[in-house]
NUPAKE-342387 format. One line per 5 residues: their letters; for each residue x, y, z of N, C-alpha, C, CB. Coordinates in nm, 3 decimals. Glycine has a CB too. Layout:
BEGIN
a) X/Y/Z/X/Y/Z/X/Y/Z/X/Y/Z  ... $
***
This chain:
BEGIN
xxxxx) 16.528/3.597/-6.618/16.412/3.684/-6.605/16.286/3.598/-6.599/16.404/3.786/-6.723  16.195/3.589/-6.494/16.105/3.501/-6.480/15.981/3.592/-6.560/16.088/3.453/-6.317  15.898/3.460/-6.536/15.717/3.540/-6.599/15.681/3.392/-6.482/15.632/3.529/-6.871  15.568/3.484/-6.443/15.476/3.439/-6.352/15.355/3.562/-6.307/15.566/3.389/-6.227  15.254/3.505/-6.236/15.145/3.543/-6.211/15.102/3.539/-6.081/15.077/3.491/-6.279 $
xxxxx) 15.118/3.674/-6.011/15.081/3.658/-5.862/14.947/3.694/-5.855/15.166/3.745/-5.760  14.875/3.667/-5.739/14.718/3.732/-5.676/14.754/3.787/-5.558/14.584/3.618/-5.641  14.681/3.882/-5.538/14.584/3.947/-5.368/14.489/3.934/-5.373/14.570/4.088/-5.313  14.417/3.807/-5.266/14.274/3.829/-5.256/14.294/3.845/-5.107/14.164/3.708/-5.315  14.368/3.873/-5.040/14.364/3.896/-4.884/14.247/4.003/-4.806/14.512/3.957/-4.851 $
xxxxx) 14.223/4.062/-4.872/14.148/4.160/-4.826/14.033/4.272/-4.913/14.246/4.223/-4.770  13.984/4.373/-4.944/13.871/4.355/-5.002/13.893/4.442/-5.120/13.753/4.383/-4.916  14.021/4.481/-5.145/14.076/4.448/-5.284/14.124/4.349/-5.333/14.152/4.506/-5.314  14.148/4.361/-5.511/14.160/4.261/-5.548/14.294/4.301/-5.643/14.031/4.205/-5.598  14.417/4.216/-5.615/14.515/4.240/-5.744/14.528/4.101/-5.800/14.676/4.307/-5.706 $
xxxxx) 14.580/4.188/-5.938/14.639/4.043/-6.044/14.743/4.104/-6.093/14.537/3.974/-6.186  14.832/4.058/-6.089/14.994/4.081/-6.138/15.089/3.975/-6.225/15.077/4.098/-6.006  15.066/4.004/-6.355/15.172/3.919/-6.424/15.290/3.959/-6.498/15.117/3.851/-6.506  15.403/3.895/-6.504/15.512/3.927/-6.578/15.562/3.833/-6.681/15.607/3.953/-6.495  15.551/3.900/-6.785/15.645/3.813/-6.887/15.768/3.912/-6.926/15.552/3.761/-7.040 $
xxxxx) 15.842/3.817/-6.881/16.014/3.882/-6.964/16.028/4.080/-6.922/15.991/3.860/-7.226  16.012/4.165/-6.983/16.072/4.291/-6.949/15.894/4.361/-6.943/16.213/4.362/-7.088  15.791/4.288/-7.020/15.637/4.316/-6.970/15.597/4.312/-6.857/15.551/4.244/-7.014  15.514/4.403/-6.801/15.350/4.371/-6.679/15.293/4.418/-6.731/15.310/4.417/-6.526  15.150/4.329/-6.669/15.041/4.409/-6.632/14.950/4.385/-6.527/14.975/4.421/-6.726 $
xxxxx) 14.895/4.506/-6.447/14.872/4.509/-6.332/14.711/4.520/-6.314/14.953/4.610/-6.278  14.608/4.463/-6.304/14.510/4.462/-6.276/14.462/4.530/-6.126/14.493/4.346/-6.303  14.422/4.650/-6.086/14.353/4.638/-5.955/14.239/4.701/-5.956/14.423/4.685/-5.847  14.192/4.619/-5.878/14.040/4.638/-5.822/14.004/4.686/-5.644/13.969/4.477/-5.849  13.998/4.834/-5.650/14.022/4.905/-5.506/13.922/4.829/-5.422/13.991/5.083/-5.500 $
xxxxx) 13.791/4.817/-5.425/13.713/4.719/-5.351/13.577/4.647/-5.403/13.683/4.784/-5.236  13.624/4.526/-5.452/13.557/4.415/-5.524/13.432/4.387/-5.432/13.657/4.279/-5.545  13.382/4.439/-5.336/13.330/4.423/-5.260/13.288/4.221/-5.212/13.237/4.528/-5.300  13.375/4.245/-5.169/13.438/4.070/-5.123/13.400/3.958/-5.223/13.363/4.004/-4.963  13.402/3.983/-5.307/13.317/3.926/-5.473/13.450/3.824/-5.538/13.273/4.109/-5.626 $
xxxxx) 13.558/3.790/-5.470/13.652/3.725/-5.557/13.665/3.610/-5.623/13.731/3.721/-5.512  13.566/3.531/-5.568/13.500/3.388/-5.601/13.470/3.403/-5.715/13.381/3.337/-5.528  13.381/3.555/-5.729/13.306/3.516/-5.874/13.383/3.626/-5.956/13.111/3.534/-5.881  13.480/3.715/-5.954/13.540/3.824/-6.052/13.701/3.706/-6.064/13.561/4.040/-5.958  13.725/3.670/-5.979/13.926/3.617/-5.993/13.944/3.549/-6.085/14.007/3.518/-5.877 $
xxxxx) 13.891/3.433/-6.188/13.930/3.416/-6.280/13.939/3.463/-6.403/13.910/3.357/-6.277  13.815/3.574/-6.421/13.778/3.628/-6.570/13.918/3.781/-6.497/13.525/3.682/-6.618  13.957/3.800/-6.390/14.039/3.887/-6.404/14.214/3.857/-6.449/14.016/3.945/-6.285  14.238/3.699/-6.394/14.341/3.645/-6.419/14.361/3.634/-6.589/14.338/3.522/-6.342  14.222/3.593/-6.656/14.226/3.542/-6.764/14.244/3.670/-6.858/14.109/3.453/-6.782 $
xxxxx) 14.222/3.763/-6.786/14.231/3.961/-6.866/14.389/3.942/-6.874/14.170/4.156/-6.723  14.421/3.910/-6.752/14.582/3.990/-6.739/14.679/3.927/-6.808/14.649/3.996/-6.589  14.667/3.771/-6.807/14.704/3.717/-6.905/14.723/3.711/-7.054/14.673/3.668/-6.885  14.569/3.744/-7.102/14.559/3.733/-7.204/14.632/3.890/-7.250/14.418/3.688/-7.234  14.629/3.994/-7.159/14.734/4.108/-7.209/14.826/4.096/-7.249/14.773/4.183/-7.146 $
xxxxx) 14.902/4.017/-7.185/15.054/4.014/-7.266/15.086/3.839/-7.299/15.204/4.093/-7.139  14.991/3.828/-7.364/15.009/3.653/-7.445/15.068/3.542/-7.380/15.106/3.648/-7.574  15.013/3.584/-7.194/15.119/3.456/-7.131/15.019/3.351/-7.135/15.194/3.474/-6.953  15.089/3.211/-7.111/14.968/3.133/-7.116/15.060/3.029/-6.991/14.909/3.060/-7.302  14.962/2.979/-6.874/15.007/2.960/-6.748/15.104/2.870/-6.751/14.913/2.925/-6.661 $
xxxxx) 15.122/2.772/-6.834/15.246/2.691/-6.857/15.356/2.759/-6.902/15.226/2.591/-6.946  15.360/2.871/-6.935/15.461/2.944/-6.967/15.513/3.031/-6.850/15.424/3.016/-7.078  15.465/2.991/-6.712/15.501/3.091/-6.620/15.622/3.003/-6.543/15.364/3.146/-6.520  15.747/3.044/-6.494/15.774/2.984/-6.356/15.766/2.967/-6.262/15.814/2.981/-6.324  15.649/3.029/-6.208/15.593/2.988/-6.071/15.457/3.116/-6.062/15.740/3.000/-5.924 $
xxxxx) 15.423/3.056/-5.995/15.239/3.148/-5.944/15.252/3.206/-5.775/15.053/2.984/-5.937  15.188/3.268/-5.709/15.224/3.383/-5.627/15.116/3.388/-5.543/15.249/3.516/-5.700  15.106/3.362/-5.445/14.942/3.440/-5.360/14.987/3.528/-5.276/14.830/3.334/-5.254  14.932/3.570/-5.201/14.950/3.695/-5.055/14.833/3.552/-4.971/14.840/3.952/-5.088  14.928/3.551/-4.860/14.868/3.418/-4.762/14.803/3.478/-4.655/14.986/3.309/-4.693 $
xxxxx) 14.802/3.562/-4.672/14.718/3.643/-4.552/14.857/3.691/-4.411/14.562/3.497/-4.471  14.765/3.756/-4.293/14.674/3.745/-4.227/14.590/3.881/-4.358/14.711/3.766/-4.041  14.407/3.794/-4.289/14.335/3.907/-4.367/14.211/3.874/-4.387/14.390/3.941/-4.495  14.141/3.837/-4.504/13.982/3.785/-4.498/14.015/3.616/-4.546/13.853/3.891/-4.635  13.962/3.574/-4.409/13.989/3.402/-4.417/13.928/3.377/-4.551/13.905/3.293/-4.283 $
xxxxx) 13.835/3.386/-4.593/13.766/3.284/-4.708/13.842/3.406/-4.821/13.537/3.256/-4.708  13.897/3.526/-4.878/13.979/3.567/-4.976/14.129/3.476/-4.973/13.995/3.726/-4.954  14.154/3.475/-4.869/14.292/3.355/-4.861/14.321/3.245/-4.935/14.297/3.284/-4.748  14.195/3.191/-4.878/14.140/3.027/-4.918/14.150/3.022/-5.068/13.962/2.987/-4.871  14.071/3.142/-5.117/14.034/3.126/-5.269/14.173/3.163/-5.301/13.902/3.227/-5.342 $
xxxxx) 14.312/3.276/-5.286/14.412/3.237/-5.340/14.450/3.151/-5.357/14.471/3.264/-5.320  14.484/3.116/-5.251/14.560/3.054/-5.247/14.574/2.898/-5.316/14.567/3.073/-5.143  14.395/2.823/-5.280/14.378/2.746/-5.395/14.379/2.782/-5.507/14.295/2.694/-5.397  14.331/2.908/-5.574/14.367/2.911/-5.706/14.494/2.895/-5.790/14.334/3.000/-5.729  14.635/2.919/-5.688/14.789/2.895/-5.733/14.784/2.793/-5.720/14.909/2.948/-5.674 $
xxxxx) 14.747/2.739/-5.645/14.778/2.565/-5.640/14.716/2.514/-5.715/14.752/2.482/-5.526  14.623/2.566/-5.767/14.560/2.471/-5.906/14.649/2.462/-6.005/14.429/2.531/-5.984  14.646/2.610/-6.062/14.746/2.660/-6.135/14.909/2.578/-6.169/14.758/2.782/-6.063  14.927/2.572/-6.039/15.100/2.499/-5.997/15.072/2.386/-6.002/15.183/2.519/-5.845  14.969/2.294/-6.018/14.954/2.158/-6.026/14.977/2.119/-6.146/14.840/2.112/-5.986 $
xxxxx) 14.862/2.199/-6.207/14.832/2.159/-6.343/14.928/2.170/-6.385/14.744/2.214/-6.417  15.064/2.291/-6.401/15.137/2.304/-6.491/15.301/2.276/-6.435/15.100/2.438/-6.547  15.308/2.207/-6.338/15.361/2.176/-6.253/15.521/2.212/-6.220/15.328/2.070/-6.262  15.452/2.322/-6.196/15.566/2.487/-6.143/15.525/2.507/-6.008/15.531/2.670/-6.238  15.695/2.621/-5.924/15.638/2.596/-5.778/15.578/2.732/-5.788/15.753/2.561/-5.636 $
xxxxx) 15.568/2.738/-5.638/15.471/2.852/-5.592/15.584/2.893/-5.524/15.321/2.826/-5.505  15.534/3.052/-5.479/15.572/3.165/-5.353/15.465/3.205/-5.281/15.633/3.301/-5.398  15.500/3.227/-5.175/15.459/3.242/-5.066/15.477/3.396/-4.996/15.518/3.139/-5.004  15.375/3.497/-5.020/15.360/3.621/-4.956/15.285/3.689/-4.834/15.329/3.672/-5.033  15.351/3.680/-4.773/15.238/3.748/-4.642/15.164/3.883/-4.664/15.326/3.783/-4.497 $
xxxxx) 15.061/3.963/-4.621/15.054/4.062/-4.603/15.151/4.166/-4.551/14.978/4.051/-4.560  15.203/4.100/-4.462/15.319/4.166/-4.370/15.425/4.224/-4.491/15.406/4.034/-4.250  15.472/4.063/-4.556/15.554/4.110/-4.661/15.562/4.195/-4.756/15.571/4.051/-4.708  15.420/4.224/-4.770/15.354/4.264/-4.923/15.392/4.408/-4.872/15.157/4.223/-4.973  15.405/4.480/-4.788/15.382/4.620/-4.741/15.582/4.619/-4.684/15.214/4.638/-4.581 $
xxxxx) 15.598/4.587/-4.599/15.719/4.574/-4.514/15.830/4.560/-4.674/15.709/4.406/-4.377  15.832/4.453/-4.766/15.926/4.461/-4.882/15.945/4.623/-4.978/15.864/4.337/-4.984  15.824/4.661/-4.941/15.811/4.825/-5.008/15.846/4.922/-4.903/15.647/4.871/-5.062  15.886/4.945/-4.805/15.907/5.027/-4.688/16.106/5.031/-4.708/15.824/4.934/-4.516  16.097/5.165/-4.760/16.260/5.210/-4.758/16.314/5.247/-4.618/16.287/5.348/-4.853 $
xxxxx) 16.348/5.188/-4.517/16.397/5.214/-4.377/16.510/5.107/-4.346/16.271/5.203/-4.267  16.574/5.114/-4.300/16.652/5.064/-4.198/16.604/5.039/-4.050/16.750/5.145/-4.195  16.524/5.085/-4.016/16.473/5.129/-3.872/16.408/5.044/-3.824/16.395/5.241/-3.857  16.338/4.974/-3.715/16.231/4.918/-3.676/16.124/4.968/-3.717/16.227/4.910/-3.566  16.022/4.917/-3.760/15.883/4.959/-3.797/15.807/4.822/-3.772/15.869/5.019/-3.961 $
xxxxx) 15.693/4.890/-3.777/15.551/4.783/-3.799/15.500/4.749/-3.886/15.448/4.805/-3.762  15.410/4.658/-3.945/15.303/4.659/-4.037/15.236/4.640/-3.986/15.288/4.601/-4.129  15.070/4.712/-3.977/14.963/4.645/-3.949/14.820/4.646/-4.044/14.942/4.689/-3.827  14.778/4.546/-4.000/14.623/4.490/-4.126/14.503/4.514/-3.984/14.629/4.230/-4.213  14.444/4.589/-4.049/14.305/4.606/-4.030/14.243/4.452/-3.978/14.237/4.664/-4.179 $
xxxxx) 14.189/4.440/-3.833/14.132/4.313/-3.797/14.005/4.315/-3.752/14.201/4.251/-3.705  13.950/4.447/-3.768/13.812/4.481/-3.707/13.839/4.486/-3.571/13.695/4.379/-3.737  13.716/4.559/-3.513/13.687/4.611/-3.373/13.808/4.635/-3.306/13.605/4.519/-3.290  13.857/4.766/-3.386/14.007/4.833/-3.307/14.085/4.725/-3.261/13.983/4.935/-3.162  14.126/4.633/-3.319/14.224/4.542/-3.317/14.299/4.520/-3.461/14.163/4.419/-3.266 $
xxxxx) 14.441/4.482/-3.481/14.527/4.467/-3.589/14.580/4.354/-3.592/14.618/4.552/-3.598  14.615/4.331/-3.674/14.743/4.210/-3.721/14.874/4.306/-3.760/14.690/4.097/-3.890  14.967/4.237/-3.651/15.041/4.335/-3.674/15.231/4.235/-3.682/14.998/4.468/-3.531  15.316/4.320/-3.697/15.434/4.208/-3.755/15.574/4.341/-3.759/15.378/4.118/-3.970  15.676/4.316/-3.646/15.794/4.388/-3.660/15.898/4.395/-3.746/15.840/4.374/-3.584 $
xxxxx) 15.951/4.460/-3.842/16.030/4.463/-3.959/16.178/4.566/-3.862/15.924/4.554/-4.123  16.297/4.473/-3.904/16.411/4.568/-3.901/16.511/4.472/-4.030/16.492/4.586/-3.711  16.533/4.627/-4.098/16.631/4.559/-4.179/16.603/4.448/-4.268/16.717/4.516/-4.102  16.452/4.460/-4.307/16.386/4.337/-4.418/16.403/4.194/-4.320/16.504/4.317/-4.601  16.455/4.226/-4.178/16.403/4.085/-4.135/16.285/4.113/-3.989/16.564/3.975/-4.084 $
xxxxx) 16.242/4.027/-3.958/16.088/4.020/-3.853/16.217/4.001/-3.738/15.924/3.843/-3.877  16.153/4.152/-3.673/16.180/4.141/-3.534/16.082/4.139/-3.409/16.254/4.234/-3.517  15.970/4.086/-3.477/15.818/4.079/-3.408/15.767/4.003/-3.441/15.727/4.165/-3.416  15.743/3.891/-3.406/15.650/3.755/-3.474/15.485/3.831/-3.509/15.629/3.589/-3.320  15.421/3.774/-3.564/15.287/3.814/-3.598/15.179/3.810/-3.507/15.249/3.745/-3.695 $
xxxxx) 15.168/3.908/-3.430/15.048/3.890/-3.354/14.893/3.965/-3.366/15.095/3.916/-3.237  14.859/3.988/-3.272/14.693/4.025/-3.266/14.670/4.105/-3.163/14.592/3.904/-3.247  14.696/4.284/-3.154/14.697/4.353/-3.089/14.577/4.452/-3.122/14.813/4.385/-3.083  14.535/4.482/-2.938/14.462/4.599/-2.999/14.514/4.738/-3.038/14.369/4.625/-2.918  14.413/4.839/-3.046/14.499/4.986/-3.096/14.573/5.049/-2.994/14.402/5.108/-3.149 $
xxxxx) 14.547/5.044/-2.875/14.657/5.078/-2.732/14.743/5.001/-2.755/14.614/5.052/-2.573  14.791/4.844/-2.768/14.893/4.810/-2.782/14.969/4.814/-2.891/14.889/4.730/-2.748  14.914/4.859/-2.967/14.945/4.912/-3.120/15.075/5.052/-3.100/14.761/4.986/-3.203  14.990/5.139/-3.030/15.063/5.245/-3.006/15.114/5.277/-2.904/15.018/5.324/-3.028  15.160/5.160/-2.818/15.200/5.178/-2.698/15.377/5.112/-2.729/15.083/5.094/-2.578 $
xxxxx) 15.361/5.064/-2.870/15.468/5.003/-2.908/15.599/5.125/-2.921/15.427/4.923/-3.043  15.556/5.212/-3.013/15.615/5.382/-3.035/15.682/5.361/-3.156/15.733/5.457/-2.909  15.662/5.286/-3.245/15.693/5.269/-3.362/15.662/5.317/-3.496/15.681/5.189/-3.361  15.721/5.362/-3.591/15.630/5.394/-3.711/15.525/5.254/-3.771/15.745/5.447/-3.842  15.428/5.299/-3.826/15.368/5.210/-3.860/15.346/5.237/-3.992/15.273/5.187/-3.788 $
xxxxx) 15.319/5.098/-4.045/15.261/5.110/-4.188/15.166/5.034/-4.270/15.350/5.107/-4.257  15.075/5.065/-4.350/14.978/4.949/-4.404/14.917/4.990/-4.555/14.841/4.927/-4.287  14.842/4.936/-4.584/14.779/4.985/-4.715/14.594/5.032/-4.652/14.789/4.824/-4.861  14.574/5.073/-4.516/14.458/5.126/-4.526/14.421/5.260/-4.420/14.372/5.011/-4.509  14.371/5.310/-4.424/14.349/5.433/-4.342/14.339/5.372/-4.211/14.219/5.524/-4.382 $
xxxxx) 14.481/5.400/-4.148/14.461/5.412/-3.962/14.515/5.481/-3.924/14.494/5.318/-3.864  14.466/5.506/-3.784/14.466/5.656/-3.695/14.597/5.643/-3.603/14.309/5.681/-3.579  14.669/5.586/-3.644/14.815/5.584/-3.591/14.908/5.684/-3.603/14.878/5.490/-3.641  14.944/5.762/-3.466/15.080/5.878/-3.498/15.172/5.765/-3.603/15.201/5.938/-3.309  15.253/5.840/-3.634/15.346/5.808/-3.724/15.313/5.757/-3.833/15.422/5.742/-3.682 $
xxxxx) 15.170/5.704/-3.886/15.163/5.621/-3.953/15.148/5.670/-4.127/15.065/5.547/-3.889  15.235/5.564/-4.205/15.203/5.557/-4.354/15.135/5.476/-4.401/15.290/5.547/-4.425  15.087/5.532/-4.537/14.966/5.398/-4.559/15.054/5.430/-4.699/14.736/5.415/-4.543  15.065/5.294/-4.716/15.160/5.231/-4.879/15.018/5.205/-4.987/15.276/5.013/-4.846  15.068/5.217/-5.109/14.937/5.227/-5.176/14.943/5.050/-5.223/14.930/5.366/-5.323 $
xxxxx) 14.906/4.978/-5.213/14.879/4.810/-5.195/14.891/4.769/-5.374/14.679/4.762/-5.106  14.827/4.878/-5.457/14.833/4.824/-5.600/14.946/4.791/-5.647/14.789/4.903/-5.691  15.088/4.859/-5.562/15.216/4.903/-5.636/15.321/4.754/-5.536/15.270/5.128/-5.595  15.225/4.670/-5.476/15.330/4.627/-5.353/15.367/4.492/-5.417/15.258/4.611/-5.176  15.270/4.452/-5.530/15.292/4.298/-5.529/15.404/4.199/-5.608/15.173/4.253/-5.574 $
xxxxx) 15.404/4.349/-5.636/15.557/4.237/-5.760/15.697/4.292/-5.718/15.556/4.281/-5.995  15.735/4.392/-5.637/15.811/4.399/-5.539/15.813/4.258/-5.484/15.769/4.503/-5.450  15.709/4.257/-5.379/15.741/4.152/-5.302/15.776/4.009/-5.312/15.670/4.152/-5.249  15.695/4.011/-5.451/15.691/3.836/-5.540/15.875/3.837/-5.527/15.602/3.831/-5.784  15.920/3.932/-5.600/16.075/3.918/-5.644/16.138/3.876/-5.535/16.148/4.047/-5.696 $
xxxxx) 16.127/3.939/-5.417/16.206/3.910/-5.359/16.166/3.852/-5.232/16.276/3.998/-5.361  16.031/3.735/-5.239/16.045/3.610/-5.138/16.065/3.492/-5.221/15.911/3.585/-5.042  16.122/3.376/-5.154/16.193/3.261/-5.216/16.097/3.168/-5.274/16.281/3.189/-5.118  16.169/3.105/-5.292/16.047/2.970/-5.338/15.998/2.891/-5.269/16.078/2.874/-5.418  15.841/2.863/-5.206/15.782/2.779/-5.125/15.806/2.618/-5.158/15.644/2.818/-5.129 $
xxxxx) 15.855/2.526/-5.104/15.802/2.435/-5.114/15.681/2.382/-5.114/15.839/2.405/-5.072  15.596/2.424/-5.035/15.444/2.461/-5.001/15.381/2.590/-4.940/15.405/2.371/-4.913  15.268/2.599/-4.962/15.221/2.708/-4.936/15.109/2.677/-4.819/15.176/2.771/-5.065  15.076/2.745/-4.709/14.963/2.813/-4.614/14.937/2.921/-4.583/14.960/2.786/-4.516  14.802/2.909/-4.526/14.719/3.052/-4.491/14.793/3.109/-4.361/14.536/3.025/-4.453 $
xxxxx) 14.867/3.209/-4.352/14.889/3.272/-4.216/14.728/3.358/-4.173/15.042/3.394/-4.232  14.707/3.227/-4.057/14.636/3.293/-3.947/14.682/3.308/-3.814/14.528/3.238/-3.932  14.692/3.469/-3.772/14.729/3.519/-3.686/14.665/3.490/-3.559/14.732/3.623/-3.717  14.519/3.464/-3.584/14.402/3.403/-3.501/14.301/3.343/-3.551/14.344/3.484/-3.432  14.233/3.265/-3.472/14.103/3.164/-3.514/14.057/3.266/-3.603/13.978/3.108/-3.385 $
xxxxx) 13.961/3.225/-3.683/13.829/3.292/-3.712/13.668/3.252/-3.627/13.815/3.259/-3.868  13.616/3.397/-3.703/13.483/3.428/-3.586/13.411/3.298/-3.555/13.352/3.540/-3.651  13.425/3.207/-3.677/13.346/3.104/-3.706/13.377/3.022/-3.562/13.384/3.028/-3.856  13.535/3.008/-3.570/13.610/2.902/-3.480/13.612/2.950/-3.331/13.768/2.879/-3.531  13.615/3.090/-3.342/13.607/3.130/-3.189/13.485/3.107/-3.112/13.629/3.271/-3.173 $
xxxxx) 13.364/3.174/-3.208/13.235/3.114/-3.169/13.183/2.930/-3.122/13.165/3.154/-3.295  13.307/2.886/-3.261/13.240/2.691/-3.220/13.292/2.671/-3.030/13.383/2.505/-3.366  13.174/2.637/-2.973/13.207/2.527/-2.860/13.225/2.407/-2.841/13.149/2.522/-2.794  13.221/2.345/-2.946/13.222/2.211/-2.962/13.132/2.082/-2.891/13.338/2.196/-2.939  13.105/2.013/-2.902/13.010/1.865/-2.785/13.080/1.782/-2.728/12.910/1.746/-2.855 $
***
């Protein structure tokens, strides 16, 4: 029975999820208003201090790697790796995709998709808990031109679509992705920053 401590800073909520032994406790914050820099440690240090874990006592630490808000990523994701350094335990490795798709009771083909701004998604094919769609970057016509159920944790205007409630997804998913040797940011595409650079 492990104890460890996952995060979501992917997007503009915020979770903290820890387990010790047959304990959780689940911290969420519906929208931190992109504030995770300055709320993620005094929230880690809450959830912790709830049930008397103390980070050397964990077997491994947890992020959600995105696709999602580049600089919420960043800050997970370095924050496990601090974490996993210092106390020198591995990490896991969660996608968004995963975080939603590991909670989806189907057999069937389905979608996940993340909110990418200007009627475009990040989106990722699930059959049978394995990707039958690599991760791409569609707009909302090709979204629904697919004919698939879809699913996510935020309000979209998709026939078929469910929206999974995101507070309940993360320790599902921790359980059951493997152990990273290392961890990165899944970006599905540049960011605005990078699309904009032209370079000299």
């Amino acid at each position: 029975m492990s104890n460890f401590l996952a995060i979501d800073t992917s997007s503009r909520y915020l979770t903290v999820f820890a387990k010790k032994g047959k304990n959780t406790v689940l911290n969420y914050m519906p929208d931190c208003a992109m504030q995770h820099s300055v709320i993620l440690m005094q929230e880690i240090e809450r959830t912790l201090d709830a049930l008397k874990l103390k980070p050397e006592d964990c077997d491994f630490f947890a992020a959600v790697t995105g696709p999602g808000s580049f600089t919420g990523i960043r800050i997970g994701i370095a924050t496990v790796k601090g974490f996993a350094l210092a106390t020198n335990k591995p990490l896991k490795s969660v996608t968004a995709f995963e975080l939603i798709a590991y909670n989806v009771n189907s057999e069937k083909p389905f979608l996940v998709a993340v909110d990418a701004a200007h009627n475009h998604f990040y989106v990722c094919g699930f059959e049978g808990g394995k990707i039958i769609k690599n991760p791409c970057y569609l707009s909302f016509d090709e979204v629904a031109a697919l004919h698939l159920p879809v699913y996510g944790f935020e309000n979209l205007n998709f026939d078929n679509y469910t929206r999974i409630n995101a507070s309940i997804c993360l320790s599902t998913a921790v359980e059951k992705c493997e152990t990273a040797s290392d961890m990165h940011a899944l970006y599905v595409r540049k960011s605005q920053a990078e699309e904009n650079y032209s370079g000299t």
